[in-house]
N, C-alpha and C positions, 0 to 999 in steps of 0.2 A: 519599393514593393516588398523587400524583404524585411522592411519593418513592420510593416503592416500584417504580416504574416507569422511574424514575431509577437507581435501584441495579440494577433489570434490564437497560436499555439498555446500563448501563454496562458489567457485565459480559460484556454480547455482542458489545462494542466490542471489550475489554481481550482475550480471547480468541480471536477472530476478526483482529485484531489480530495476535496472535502466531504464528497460522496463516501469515497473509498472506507471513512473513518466508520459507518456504520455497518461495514462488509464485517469486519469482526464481530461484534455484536451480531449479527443476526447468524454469524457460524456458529460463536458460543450458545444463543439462545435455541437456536435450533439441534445443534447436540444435544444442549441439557434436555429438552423435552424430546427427542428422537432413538438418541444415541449414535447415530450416523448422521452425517448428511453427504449431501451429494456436494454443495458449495465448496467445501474443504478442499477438495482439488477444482472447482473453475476459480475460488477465490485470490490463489497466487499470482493464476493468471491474469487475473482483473490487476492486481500491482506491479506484474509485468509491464501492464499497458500505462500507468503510471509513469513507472521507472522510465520507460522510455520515452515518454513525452517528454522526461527532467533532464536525458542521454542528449536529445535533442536540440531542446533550447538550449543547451549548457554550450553545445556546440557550435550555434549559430550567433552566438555570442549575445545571449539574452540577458535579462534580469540577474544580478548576482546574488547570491546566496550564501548565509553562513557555511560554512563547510560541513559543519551538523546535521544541516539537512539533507543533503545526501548518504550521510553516513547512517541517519538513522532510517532512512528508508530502506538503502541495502541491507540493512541487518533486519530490518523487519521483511524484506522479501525475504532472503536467506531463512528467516525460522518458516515462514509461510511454508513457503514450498521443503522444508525440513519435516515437516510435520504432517503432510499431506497428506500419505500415504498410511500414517502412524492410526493403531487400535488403542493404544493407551490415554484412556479417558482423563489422568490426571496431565502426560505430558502435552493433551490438544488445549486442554481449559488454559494450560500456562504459557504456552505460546503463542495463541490466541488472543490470550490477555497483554501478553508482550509485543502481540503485534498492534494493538488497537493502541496502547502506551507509548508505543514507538512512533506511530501515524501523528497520534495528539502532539507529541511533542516538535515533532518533525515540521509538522504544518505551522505551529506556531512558530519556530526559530526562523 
């Protein structure tokens, strides 16, 4: 049972996951045409929900993963939610962009 539960998390991870990569993109392009947006703070929380599916499986002894991967996700939550709250146009575009770099590269390792 707990495989099979395993193999579903995982999946909801793996493609939710892949969602995720366009949450930056639509922060940055919606800033640039806005100058705010409201995303910028549910966005971190949307890789919150990430992180913890990967907290999870990691736990239940799922799928293994280079060690990269983890690491670049937390550092891509860590700026997410670094920058949330931030008015400075150039440091949201660069975090942003570092987060959506982080995501790409994260997903692929």
């Amino acid at each position: 049972m707990l495989e099979g539960m395993n193999s579903g998390l995982y999946t909801v991870h793996k493609y939710y996951g892949e969602f995720l990569q366009v949450v930056p993109l639509v922060v940055l392009v919606w800033y640039a045409l806005r100058g705010k947006t409201p995303l910028r703070h549910v966005a971190p929380v949307l890789l919150d929900i990430s992180v913890a599916l990967g907290l999870i499986l990691y736990l239940l002894g799922g799928k293994q993963v280079s060690i990269w991967h983890p690491v670049c996700m937390f550092v891509a939550l860590a700026l997410a939610h670094a920058v949330a709250k931030s008015s400075s146009k150039v440091l949201v575009y660069s975090a942003w962009t570092g987060v959506l770099v982080l995501l790409v590269v994260g997903i692929q390792i």
